[in-house]
C-alpha positions in Angstrom: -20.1 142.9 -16.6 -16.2 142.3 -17.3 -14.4 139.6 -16.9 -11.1 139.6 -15.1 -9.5 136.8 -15.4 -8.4 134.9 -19.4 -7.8 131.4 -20.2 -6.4 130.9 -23.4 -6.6 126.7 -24.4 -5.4 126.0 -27.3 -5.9 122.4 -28.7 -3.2 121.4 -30.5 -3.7 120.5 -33.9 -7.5 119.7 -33.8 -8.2 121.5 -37.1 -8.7 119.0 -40.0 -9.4 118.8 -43.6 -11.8 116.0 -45.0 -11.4 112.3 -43.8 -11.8 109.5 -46.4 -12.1 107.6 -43.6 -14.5 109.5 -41.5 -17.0 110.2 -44.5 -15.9 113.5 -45.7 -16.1 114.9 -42.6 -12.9 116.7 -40.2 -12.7 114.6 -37.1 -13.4 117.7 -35.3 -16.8 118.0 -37.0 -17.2 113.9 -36.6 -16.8 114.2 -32.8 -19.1 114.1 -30.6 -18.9 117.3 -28.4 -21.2 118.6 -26.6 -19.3 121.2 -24.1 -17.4 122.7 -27.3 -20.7 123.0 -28.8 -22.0 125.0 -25.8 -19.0 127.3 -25.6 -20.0 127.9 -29.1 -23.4 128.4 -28.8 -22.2 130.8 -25.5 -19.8 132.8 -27.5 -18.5 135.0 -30.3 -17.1 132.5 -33.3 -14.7 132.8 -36.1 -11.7 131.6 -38.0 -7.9 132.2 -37.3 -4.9 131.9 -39.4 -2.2 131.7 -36.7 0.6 133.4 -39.0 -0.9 135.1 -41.8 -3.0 133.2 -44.9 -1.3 130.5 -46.5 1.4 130.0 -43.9 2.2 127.0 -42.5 2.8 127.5 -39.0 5.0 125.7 -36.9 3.5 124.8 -33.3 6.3 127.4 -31.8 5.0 130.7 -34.5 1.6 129.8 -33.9 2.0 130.3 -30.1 4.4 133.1 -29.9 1.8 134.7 -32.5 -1.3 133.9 -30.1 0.7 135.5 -27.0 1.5 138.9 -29.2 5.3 137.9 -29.8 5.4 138.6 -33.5 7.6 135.5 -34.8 8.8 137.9 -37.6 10.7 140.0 -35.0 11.2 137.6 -31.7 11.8 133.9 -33.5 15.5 132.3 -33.2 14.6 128.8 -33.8 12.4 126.0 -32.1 15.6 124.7 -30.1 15.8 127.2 -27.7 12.7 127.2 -26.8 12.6 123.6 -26.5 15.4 123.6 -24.7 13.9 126.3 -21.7 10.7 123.7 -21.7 12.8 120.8 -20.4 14.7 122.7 -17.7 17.7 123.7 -19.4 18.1 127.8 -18.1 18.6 129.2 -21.6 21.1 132.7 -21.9 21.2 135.1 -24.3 24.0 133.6 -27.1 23.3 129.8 -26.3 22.6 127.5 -29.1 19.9 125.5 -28.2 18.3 122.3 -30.5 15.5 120.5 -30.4 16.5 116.5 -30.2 14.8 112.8 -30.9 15.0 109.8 -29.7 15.5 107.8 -32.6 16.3 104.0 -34.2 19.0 102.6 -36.1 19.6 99.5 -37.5 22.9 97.5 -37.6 23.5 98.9 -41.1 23.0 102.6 -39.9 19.6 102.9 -41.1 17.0 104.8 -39.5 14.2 103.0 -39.2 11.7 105.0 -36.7 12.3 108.2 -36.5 10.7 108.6 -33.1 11.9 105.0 -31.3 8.3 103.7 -31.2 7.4 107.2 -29.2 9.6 105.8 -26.2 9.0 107.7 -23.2 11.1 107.5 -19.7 14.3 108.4 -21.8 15.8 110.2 -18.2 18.3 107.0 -17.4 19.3 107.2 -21.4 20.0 111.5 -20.8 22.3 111.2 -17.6 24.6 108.5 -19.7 24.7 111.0 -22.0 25.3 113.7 -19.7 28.2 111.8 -17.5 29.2 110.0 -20.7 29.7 112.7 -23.5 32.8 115.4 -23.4 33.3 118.0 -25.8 35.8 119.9 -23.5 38.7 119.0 -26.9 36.0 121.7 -28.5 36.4 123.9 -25.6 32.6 123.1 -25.3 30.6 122.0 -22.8 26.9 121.2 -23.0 23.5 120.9 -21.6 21.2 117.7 -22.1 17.8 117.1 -21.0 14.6 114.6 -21.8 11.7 115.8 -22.8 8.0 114.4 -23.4 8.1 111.1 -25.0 10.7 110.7 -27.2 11.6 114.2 -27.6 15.0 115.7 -25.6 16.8 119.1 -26.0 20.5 119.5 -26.7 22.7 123.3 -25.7 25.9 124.2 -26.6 27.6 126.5 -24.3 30.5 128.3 -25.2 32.7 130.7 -27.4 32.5 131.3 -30.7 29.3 129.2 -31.7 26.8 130.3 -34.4 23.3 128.7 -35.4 23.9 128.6 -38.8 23.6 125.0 -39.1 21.8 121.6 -40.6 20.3 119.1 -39.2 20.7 114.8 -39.1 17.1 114.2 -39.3 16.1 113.3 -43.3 13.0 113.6 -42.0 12.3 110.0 -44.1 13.2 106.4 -42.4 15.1 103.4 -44.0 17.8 106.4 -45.0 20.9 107.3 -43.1 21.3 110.1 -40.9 23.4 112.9 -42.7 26.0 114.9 -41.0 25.3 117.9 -39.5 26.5 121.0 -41.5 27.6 124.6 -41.8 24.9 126.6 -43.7 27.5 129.7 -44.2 31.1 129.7 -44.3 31.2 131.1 -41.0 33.7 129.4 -39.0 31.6 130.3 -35.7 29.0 127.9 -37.5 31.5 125.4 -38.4 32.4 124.9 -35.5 28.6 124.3 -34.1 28.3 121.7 -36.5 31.7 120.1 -35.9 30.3 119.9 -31.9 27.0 118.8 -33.1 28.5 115.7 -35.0 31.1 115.0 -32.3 28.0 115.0 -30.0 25.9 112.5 -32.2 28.7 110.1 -32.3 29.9 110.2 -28.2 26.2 109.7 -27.4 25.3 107.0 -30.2 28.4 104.9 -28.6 26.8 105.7 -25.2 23.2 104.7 -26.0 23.7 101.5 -28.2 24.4 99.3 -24.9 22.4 101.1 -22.3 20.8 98.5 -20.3 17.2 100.5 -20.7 17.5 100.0 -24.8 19.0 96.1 -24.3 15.6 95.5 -22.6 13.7 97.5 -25.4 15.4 95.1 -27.5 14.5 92.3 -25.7 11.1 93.0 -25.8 10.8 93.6 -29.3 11.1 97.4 -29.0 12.7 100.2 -30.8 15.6 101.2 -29.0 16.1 105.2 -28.7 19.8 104.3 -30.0 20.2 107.7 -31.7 19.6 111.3 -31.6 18.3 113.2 -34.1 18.7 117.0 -34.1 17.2 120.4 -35.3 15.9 123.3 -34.8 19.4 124.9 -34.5 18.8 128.7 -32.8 20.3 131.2 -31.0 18.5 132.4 -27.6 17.4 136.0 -27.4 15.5 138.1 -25.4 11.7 138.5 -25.1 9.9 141.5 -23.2 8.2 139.9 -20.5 4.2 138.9 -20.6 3.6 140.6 -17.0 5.0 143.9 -18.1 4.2 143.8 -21.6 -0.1 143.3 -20.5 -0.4 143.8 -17.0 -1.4 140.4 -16.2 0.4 137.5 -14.3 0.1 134.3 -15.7 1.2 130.8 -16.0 1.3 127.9 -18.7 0.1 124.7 -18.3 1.6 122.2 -21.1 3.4 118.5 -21.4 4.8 119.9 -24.4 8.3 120.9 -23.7 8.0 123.8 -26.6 4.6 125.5 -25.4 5.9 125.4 -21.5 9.2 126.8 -22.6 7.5 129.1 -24.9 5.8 130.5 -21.9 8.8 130.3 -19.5 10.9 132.5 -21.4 8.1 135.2 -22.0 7.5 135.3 -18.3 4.9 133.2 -17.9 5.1 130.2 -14.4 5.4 126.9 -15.8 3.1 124.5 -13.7 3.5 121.0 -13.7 0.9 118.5 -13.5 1.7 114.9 -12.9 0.3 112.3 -15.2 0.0 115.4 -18.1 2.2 113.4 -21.0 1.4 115.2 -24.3 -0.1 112.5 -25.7 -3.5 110.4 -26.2 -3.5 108.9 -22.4 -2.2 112.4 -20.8 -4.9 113.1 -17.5 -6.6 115.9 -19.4 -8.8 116.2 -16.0 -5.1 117.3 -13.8 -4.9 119.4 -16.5 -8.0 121.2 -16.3 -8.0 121.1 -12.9 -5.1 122.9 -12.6 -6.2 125.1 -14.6 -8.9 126.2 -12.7 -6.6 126.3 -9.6 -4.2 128.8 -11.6 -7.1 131.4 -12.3 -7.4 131.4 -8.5 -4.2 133.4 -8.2 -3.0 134.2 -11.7 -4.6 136.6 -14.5 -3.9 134.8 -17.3 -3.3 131.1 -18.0 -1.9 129.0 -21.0 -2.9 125.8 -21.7 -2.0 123.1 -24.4 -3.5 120.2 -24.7 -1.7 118.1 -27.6 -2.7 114.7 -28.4 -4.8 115.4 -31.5 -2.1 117.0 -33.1 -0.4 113.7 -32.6 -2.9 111.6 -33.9 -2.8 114.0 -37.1 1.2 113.8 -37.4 0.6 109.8 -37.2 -2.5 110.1 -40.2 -5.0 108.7 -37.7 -8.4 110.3 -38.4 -10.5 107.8 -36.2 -8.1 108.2 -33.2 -8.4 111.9 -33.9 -12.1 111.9 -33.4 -11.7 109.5 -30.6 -9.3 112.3 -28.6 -11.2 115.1 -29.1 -14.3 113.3 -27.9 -12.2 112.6 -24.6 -10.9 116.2 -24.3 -14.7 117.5 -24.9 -15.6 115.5 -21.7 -12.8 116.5 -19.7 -13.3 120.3 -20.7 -16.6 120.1 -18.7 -15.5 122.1 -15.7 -14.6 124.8 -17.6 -18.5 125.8 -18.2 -18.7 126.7 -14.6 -15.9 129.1 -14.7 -17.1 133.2 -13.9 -15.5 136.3 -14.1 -13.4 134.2 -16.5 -12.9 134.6 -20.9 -12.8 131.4 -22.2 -10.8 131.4 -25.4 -10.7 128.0 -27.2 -8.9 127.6 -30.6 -6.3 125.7 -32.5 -2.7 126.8 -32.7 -2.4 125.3 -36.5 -4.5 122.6 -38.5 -2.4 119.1 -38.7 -4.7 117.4 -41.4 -4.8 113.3 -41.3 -4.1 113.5 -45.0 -0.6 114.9 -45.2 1.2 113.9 -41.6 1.4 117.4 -41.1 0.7 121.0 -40.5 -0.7 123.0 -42.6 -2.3 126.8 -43.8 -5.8 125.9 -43.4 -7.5 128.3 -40.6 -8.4 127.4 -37.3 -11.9 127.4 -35.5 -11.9 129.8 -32.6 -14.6 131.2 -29.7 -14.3 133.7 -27.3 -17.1 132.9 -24.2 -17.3 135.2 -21.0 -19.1 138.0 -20.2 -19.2 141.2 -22.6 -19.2 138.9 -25.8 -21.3 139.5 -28.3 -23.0 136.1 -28.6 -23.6 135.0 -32.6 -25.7 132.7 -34.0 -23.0 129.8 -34.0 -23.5 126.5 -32.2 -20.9 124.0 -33.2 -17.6 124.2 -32.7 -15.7 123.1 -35.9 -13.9 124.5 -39.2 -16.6 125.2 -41.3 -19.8 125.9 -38.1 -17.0 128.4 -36.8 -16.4 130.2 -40.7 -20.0 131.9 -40.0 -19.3 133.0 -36.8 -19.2 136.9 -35.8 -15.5 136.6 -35.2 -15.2 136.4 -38.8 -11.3 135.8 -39.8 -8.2 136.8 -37.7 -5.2 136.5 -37.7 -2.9 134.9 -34.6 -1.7 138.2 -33.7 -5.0 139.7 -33.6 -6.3 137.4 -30.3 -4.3 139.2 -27.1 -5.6 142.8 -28.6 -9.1 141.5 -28.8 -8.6 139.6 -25.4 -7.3 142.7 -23.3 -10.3 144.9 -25.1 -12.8 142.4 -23.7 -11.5 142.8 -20.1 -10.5 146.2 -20.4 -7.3 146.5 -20.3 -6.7 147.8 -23.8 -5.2 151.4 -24.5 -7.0 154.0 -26.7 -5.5 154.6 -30.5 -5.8 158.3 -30.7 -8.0 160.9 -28.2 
């Protein structure tokens, strides 16, 4: 028997290292999780380094590697991508960044990098939107909110390279740093020139927007400045339905994954109450999912708010997560004609706030697999598993064998 139908769900971030506070143990291997346990125990196992070994992989690589877009040959930058996620039409030669909602203090300070994660930021972009001008740059620009406290920033225009720094130091209770030219191009000059004239018209904007005087008022982080990076220049991608044969969509809160699909051809389906965070409604989501393989070949979905919990160094609220997404997952055991493929797109470890090389656990469940001897799903269960160790770009080849759709190498 052969399956037709793939559903790739990558869980964002779930790969750990040991917790101190979790006794040693990942909090993927401290869950409890009983469905992810029987996909194991139903399928073939291993390891996966998204990029390559000992590459750190940003959450865009990892998934352009997973969908067979090499990141060597088809990455410009996370901004553009970003930027397609939140509804912004990207063209090829638009500069797109990826942009936070950040706080300042009256001394220009930043002191939270991410506005205590403030979400509803829409009234905040359309006062930026009405409110900013760069037309003295002969510029004009594109500005949309995101998940959370995340937004995405495009310059449109002649004459513009990506070439450029960014005013996030990455660190709070520093000031912001103008934007710079990283060459002495004057075509990146001049994006960083638009950049900072953007950062200032919309700082102006946002310090006495009525939705961050009530932030104020109740003791909240305003989103009173934005924070930019991830400078890149758009460019094209072959399309997933020609490239495999397969029509598919993506499924994602995540901005970045749903743009990363948009722009390789994939449909972008939204699901309300989906947030990209610990109180998203991972049962929509799944749910959705299951809809989508009713009409499509192939779908994509992300679910992310372990990775956020890793980013924020919480181990316990880790475990917590990925004991709610185990529970919501259970639908998925009653899929047919369907491979399941469940992995990680890059490990975020508690320990250092962010991603990092370590390999991700992986299984492949549907029919055809060769089943191993596997029957947890976590880091080290996952090591022993038939699978063995892959690499990112190795998953769509092993995918289309498994439902026949692979070409023969050779006669």
């Amino acid at each position: 028997m052969i399956a037709h139908k793939v559903l790739f769900l990558v869980l964002d971030g779930i790969s750990d290292r040991p917790c101190e506070a979790l006794n040693g143990l990942t909090p993927l291997a401290a869950a409890r999780t009983p469905v992810l346990d029987r996909i194991a125990a139903e399928g073939v196992c291993g390891i996966m380094d998204s990029i390559g070994p000992g590459i750190r992989p940003g959450s865009d690589t990892s998934h352009l590697s997973l969908l067979g877009y090499p990141p060597q040959e088809y990455y410009t930058g996370r901004g553009p991508l970003e930027a397609e996620g939140t509804g912004i039409h990207m063209t090829a030669g638009m500069i797109g960044f990826r942009c936070n909602f950040a706080t300042v203090d009256a001394n220009g300070l930043i002191t939270d990098r991410r506005a205590g994660r403030i979400s509803g930021t829409e009234p905040l972009a359309e006062a930026i939107r009405e409110g900013v001008d760069l037309s003295a740059l002969g510029l004009a620009f594109r500005f949309e909110s995101g998940a959370g406290h995340r937004a995405a920033l495009a310059l449109v225009g002649e004459g513009l390279g990506d070439k450029v720094s960014s005013n996030d130091p990455k660190n709070e209770g520093v000031r912001p740093p103008a934007v710079q030219p990283c060459t002495d191009d004057p075509a990146d000059k001049k994006t960083a020139d638009a950049c900072n004239e953007f950062i200032r018209q919309s700082a102006e904007i946002l310090f006495d927007h009525p939705a961050n005087v009530r932030r104020v008022e109740e003791g909240l982080p305003p989103g009173n400045l934005l924070l930019i990076r991830g400078a890149g220049k758009m460019g094209a991608f072959p399309q997933f339905p020609e490239r495999y044969g397969l029509s598919g969509s993506v499924i994602s809160a995540a901005t970045l994954i749903s743009g990363i699909g948009k722009v390789v051809g994939l449909e972008h389906i939204p699901v309300p109450g989906t947030t990209g965070s610990t109180n998203s409604d991972l049962d929509a989501k799944v749910r959705a999912a299951i809809a989508e393989l009713g009409r499509k070949d192939f779908v994509l979905m992300n679910i992310k708010g372990a990775d956020e919990a890793g980013h924020d160094g919480k181990g316990i609220q880790k475990r917590d997560f990925i004991e709610v997404i185990d529970k919501a997952l259970e639908p998925l055991l009653d899929l047919e004609d369907t491979l399941l493929v469940v992995c990680a797109d890059h490990s975020t470890p508690c320990a250092i706030k962010d991603h990092s090389a370590d390999p991700v656990p992986i299984v492949i469940r549907g029919p055809g697999v060769r089943v191993d001897r596997t029957v947890r799903f976590d880091e080290v269960s996952c090591a022993e598993g038939g699978l063995h160790r892959i690499r990112g770009c190795d998953l769509m080849p092993i995918a289309l064998d498994l439902i026949n759709k692979s070409h023969k190498y050779g006669a």
